[in-house]
C-alpha positions in Angstrom: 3.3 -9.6 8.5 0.2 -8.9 6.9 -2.2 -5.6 8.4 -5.2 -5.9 7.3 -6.5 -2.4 6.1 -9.7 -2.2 7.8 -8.2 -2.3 11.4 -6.4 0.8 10.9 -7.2 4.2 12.0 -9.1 6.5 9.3 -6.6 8.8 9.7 -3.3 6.0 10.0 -4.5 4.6 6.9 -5.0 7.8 5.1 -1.4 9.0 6.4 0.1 5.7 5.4 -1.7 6.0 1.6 -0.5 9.5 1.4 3.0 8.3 2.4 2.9 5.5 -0.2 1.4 7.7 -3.5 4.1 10.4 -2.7 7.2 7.9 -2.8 9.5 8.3 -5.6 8.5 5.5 -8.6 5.0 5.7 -7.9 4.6 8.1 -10.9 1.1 7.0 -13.0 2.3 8.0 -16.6 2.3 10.8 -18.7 -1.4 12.1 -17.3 -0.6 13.8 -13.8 -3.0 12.6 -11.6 -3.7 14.6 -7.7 -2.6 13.2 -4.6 -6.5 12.8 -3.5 -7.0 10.9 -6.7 -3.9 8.7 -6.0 -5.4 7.6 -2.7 -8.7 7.0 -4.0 -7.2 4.5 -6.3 -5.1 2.8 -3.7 -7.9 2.7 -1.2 -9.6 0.9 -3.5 -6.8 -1.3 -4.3 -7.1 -2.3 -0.4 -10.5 -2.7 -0.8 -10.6 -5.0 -3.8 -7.9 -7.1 -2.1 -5.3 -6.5 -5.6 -3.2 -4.7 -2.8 -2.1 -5.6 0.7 -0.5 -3.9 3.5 2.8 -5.2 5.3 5.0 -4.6 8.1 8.2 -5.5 8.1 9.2 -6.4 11.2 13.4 -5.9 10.7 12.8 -2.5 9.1 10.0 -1.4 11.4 8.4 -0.1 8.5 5.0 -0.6 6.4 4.3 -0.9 2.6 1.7 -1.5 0.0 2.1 -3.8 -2.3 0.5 -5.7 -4.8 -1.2 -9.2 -3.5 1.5 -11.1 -6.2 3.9 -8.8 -4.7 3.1 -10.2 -1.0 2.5 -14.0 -2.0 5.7 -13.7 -3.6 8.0 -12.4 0.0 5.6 -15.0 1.5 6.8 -18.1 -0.3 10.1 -16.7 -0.6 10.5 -16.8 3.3 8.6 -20.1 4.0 
């Protein structure tokens, strides 16, 4: 199920962003980038539309993912 970004909470979608940027495998590279700088660029992501927000209803449990990412679990459960 797709949540669109801009019905959450400020604080739920901060949380959630935070949650996300300090997952293991979301490392950026060699350059270490801060947490507040992470969510920037994710926020933005949301923003843009290159990133989406799910919920997985088995799992009761959100991610972000790309919008390939999401159009690809789409198609793969039509």
């Amino acid at each position: 199920m797709l949540i669109p970004h801009d019905e959450l909470g400020e604080e739920t979608l901060r949380n959630l962003i935070e949650e996300f940027v300090s997952r293991e495998g979301t490392e950026y590279g060699v350059r270490e980038i801060s947490i507040s700088d992470k969510v920037r660029q994710v926020q933005a992501q949301l923003a843009n539309g290159s990133c989406v927000i799910i919920f997985d209803a088995h799992t009761e449990t959100s991610h972000i993912v790309t919008i390939e990412e999401w159009k690809r679990r789409k198609n793969a459960i039509e």
